[in-house]
DRENPA-3360 file (N, C-alpha, C; in nm, 2 decimals, always signed):
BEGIN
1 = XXXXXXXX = +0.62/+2.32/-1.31/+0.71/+2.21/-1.27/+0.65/+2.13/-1.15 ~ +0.58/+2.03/-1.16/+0.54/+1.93/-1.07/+0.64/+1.93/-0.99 ~ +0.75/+1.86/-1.02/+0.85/+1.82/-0.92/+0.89/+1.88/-0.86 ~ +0.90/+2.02/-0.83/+0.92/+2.07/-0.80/+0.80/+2.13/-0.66 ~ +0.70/+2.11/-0.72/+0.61/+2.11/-0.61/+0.58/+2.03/-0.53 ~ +0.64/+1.90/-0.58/+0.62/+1.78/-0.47/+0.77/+1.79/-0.39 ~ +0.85/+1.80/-0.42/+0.99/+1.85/-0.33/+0.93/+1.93/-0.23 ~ +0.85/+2.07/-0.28/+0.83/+2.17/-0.16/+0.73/+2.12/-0.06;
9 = XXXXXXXX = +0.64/+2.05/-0.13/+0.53/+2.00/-0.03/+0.59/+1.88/+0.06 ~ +0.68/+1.80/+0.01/+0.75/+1.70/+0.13/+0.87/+1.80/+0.17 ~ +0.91/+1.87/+0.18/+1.02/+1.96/+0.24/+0.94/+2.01/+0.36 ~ +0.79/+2.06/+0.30/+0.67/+2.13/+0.40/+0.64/+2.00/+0.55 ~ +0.60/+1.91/+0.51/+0.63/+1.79/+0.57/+0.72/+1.79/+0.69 ~ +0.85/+1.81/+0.62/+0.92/+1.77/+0.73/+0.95/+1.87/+0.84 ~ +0.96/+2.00/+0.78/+0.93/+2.12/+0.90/+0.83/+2.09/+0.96 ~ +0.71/+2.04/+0.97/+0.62/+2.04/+1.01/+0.62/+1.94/+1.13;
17 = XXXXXXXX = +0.78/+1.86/+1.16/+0.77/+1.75/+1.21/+0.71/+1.62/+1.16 ~ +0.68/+1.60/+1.08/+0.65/+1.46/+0.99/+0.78/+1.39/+1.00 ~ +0.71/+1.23/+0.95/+0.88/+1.17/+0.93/+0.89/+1.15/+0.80 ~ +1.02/+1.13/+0.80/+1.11/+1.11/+0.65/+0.99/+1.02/+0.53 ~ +0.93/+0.91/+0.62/+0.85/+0.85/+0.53/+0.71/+0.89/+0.50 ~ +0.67/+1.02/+0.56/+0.57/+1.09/+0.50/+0.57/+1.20/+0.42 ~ +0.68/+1.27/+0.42/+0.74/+1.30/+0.34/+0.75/+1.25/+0.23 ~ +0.79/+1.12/+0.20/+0.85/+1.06/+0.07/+0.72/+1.01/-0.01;
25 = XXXXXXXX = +0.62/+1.01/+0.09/+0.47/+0.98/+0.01/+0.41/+1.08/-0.05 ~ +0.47/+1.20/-0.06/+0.46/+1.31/-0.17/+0.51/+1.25/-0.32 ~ +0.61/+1.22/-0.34/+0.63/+1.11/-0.41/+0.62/+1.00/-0.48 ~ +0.57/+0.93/-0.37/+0.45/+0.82/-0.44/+0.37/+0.87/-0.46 ~ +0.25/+0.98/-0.41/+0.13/+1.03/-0.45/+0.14/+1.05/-0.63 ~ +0.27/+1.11/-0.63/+0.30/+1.21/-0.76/+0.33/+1.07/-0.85 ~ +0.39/+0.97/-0.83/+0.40/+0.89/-0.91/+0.28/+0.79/-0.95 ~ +0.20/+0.79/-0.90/+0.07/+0.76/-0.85/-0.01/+0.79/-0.99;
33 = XXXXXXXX = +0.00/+0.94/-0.96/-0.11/+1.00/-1.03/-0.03/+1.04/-1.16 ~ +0.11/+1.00/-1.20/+0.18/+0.96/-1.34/+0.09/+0.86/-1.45 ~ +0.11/+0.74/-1.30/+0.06/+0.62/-1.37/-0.13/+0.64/-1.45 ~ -0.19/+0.69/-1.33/-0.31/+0.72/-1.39/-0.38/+0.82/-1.44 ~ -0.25/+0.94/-1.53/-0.25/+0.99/-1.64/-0.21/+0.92/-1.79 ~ -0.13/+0.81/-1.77/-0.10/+0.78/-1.87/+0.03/+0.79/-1.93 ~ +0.13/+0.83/-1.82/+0.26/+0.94/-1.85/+0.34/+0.79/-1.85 ~ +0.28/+0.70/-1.78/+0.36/+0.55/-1.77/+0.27/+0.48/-1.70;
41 = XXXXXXXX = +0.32/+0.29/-1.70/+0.25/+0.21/-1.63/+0.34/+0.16/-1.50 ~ +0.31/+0.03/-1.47/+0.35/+0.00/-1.33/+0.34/-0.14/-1.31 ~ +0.43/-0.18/-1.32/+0.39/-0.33/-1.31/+0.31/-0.40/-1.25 ~ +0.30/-0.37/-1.06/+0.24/-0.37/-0.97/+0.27/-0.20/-0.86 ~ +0.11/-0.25/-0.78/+0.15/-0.06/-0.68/+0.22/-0.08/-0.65 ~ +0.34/-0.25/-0.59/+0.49/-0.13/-0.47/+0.56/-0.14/-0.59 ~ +0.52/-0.17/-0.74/+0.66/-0.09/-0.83/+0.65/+0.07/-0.80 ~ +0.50/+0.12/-0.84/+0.51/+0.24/-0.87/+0.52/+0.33/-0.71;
49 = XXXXXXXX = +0.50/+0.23/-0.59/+0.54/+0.28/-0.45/+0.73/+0.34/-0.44 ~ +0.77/+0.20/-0.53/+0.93/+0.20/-0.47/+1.02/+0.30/-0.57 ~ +0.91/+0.33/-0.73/+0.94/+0.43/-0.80/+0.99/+0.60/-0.74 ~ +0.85/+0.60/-0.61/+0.85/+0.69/-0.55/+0.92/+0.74/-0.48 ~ +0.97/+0.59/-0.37/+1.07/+0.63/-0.30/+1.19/+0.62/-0.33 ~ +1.22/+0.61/-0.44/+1.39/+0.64/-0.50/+1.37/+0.76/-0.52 ~ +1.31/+0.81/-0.58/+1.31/+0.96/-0.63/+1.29/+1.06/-0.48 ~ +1.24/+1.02/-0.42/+1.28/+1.12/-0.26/+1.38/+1.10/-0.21;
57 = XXXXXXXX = +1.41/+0.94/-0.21/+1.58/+0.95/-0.15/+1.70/+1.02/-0.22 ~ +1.66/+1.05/-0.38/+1.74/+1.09/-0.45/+1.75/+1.23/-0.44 ~ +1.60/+1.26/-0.35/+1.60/+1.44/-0.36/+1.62/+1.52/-0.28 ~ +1.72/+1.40/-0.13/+1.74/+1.50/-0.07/+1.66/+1.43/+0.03 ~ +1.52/+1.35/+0.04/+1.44/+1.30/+0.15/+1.53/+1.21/+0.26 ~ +1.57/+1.25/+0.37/+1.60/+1.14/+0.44/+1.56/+1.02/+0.49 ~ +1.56/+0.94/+0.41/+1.44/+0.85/+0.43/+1.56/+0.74/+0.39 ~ +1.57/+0.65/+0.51/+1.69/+0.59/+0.51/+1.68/+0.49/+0.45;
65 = XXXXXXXX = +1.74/+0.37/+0.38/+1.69/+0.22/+0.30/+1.70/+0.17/+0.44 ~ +1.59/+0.02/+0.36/+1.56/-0.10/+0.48/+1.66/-0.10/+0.56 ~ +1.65/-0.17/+0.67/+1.70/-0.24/+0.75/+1.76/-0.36/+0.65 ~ +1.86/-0.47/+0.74/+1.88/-0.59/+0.69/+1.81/-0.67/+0.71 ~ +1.73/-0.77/+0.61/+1.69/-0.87/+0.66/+1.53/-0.82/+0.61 ~ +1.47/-0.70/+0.58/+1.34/-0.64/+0.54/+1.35/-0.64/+0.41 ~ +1.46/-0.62/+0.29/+1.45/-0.66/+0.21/+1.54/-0.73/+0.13 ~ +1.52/-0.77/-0.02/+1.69/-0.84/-0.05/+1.78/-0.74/-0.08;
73 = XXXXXXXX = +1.88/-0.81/-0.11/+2.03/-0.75/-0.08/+2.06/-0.63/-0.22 ~ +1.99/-0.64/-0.37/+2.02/-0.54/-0.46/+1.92/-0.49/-0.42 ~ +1.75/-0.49/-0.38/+1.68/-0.38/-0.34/+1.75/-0.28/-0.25 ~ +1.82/-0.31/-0.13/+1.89/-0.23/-0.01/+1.96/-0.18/-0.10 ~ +2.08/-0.23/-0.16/+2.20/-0.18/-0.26/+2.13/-0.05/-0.33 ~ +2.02/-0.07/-0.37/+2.02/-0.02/-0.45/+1.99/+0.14/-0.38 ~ +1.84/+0.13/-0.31/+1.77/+0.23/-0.19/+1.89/+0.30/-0.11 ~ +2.00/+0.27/-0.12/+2.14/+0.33/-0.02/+2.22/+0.41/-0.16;
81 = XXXXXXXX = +2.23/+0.34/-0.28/+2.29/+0.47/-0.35/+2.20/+0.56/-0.35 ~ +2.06/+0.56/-0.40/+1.96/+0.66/-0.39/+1.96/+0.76/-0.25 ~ +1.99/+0.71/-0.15/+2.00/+0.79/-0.02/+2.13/+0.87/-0.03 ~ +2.27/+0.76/-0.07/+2.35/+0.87/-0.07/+2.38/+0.97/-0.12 ~ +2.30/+0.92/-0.28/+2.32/+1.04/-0.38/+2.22/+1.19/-0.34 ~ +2.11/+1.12/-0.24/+2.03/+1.26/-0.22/+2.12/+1.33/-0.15 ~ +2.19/+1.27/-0.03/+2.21/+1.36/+0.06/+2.38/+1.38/+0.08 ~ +2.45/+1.36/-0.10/+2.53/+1.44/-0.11/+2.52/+1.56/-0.14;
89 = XXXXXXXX = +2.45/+1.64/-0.20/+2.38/+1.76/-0.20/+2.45/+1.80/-0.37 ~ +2.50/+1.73/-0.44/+2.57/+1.75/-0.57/+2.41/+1.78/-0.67 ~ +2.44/+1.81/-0.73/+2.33/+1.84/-0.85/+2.36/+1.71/-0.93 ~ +2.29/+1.63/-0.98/+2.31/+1.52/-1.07/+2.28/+1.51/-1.24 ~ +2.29/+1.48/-1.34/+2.17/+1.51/-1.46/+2.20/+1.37/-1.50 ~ +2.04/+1.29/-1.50/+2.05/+1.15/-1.53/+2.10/+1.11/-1.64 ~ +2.16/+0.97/-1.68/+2.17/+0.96/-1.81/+2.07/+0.96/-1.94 ~ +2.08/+1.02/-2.06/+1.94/+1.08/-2.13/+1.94/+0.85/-2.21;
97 = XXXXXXXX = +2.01/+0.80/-2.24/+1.99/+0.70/-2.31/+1.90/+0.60/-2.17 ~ +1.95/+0.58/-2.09/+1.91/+0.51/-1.97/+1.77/+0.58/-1.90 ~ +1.74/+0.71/-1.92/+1.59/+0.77/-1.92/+1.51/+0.72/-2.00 ~ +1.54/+0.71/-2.11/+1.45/+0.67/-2.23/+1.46/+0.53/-2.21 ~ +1.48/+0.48/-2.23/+1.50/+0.31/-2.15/+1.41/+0.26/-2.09 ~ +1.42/+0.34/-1.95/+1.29/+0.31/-1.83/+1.19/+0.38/-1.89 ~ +1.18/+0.45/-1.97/+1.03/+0.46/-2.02/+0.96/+0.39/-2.10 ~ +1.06/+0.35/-2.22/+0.99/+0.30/-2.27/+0.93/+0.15/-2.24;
105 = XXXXXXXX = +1.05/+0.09/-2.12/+1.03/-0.03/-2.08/+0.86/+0.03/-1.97 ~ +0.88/+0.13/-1.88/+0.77/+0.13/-1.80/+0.64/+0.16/-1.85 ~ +0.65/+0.23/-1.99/+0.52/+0.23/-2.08/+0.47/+0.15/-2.18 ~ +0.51/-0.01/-2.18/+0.45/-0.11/-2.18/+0.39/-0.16/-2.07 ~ +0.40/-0.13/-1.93/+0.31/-0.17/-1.85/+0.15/-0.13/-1.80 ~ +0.11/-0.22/-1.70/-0.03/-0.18/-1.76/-0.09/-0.02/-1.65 ~ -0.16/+0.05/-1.66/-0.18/+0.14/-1.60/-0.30/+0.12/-1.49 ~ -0.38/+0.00/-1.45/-0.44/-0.09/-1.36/-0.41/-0.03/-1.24;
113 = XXXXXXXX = -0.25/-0.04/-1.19/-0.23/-0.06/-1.09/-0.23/+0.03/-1.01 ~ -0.22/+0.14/-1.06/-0.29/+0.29/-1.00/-0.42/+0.31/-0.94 ~ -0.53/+0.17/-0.97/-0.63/+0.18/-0.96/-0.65/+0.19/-0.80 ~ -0.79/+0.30/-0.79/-0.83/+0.27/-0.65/-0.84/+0.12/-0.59 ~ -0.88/+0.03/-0.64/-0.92/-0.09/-0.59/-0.78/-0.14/-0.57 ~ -0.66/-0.19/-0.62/-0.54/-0.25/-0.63/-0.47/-0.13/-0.55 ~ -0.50/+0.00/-0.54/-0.45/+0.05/-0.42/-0.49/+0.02/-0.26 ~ -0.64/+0.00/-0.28/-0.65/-0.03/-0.17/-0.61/-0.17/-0.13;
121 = XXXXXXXX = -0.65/-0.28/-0.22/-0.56/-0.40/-0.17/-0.40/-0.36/-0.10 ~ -0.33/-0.34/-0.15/-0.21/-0.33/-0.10/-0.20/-0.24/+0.05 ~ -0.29/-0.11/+0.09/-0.27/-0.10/+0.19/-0.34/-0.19/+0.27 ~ -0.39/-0.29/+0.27/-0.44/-0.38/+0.32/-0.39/-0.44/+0.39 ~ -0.31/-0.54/+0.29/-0.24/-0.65/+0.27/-0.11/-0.57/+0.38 ~ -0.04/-0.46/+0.32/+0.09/-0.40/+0.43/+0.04/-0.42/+0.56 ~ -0.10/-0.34/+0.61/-0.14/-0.33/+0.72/-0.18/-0.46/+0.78 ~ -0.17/-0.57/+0.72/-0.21/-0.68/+0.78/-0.04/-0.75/+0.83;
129 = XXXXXXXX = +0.02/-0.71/+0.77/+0.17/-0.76/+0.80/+0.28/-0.72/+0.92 ~ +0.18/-0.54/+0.97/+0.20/-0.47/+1.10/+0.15/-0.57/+1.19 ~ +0.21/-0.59/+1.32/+0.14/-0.61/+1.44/+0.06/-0.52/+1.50 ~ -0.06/-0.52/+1.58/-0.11/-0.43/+1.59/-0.11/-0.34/+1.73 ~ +0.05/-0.37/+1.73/+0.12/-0.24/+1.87/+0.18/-0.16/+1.76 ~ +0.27/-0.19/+1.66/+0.32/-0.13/+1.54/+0.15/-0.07/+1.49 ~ +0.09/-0.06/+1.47/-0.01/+0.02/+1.38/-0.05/+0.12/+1.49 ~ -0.08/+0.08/+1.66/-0.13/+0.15/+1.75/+0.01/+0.27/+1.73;
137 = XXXXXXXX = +0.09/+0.23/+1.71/+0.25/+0.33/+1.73/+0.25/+0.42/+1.68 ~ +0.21/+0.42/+1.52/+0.26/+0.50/+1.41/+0.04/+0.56/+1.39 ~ -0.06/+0.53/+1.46/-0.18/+0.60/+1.47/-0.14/+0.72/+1.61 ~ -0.09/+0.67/+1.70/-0.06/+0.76/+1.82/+0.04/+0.90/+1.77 ~ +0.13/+0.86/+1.68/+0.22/+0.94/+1.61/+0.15/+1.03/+1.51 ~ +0.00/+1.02/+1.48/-0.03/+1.07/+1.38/-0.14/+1.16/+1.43 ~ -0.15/+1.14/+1.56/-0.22/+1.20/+1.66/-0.18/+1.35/+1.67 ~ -0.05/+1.28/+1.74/+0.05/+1.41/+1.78/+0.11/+1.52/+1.65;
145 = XXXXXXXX = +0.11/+1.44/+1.57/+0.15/+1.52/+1.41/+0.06/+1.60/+1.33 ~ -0.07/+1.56/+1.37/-0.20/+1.62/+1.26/-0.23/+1.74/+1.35 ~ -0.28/+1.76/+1.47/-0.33/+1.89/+1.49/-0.47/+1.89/+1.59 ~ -0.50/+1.98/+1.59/-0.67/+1.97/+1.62/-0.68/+1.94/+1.56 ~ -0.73/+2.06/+1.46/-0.76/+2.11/+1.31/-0.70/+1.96/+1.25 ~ -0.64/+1.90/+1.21/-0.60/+1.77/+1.13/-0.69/+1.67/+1.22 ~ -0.72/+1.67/+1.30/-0.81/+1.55/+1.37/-0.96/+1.54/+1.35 ~ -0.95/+1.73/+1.35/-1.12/+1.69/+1.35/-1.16/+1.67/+1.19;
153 = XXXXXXXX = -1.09/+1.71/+1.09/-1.11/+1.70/+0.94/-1.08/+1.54/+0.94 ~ -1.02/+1.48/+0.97/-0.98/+1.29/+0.96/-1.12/+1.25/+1.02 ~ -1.17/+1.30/+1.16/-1.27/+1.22/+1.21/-1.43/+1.26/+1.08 ~ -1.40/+1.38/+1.02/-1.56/+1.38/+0.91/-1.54/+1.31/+0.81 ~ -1.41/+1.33/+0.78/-1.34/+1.17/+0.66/-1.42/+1.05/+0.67 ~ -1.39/+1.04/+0.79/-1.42/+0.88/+0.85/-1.56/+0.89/+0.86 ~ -1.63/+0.99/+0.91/-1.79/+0.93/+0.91/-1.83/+1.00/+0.76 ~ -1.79/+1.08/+0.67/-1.84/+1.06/+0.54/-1.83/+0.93/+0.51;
161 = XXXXXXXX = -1.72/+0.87/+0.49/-1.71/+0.74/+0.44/-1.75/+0.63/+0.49 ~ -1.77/+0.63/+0.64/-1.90/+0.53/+0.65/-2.04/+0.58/+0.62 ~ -2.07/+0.67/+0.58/-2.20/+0.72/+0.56/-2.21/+0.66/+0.42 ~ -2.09/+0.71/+0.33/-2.13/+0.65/+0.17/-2.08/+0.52/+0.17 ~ -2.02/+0.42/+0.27/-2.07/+0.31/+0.25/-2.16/+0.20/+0.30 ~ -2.25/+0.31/+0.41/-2.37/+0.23/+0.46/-2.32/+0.15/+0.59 ~ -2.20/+0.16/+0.63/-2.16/+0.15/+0.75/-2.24/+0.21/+0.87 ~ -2.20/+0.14/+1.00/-2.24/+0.20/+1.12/-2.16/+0.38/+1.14;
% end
């Protein structure tokens, strides 16, 4: 049961002091790697992003919807029943006609957007829309959250990867 393993691994997360939204990127990871198995497509990455984060808010992730004014008014609507139904703690069973529905609708889409390349655009593009006291904010927070051991594995990351792209 995948899902079940991505529940424990963002559950793992939050004990660990993570926030609600790193956590829920267990989620997107997992839906992620749906898309580029072939299990479904994606319209664009924040479909298969926001696919993600319903399904964490539904599971229990505290991961609160927008703010007002961050997104429109049935996206929030919507990300708030997903929040409350996680964290009424009821057991739910989707509807089976309305499963099959979103499948078949989401498996005419194309499976592209899973791609490394259209992944990376998009974190791009978000990070370009941070100020960059908000990016220094949530790097300082990731300081304090990863560890030694999580710092010194990020910093060999970083010089593998400039090394395989001929970077300084």
């Amino acid at each position: 049961m995948p899902e079940k393993q991505t529940l424990r691994r963002a559950r793992m997360d939050l004990q660990e002091g993570k926030s609600p939204s790193t956590a829920a990127g267990e989620f997107v990871r997992e839906e992620i790697e749906h898309v580029r198995e072939g299990k479904h497509g994606a319209r664009s990455p924040q479909q298969a992003i926001a696919i993600g984060l319903s399904k964490a808010r539904r599971s229990g992730i505290p991961l609160p919807p927008p703010k007002h004014g961050k997104m429109k008014a049935t996206i929030r609507r919507s990300a708030d029943q997903d929040y409350q139904k996680g964290q009424s703690g009821e057991e739910h069973k989707p509807s089976r006609p309305a499963s099959q529905a979103r499948k078949v609708v989401l498996a005419r889409e194309p499976r592209s957007t899973a791609s490394h390349k259209s992944l990376s655009n998009q974190s791009r593009s978000a990070g370009r829309r941070r100020s960059s006291q908000q990016r220094h904010r949530s790097a300082v927070l990731a300081v304090q959250t990863k560890g030694k051991e999580g710092l010194r594995l990020a910093a060999k990351k970083g010089a593998r990867t400039r090394a395989h792209q001929g970077g300084a």
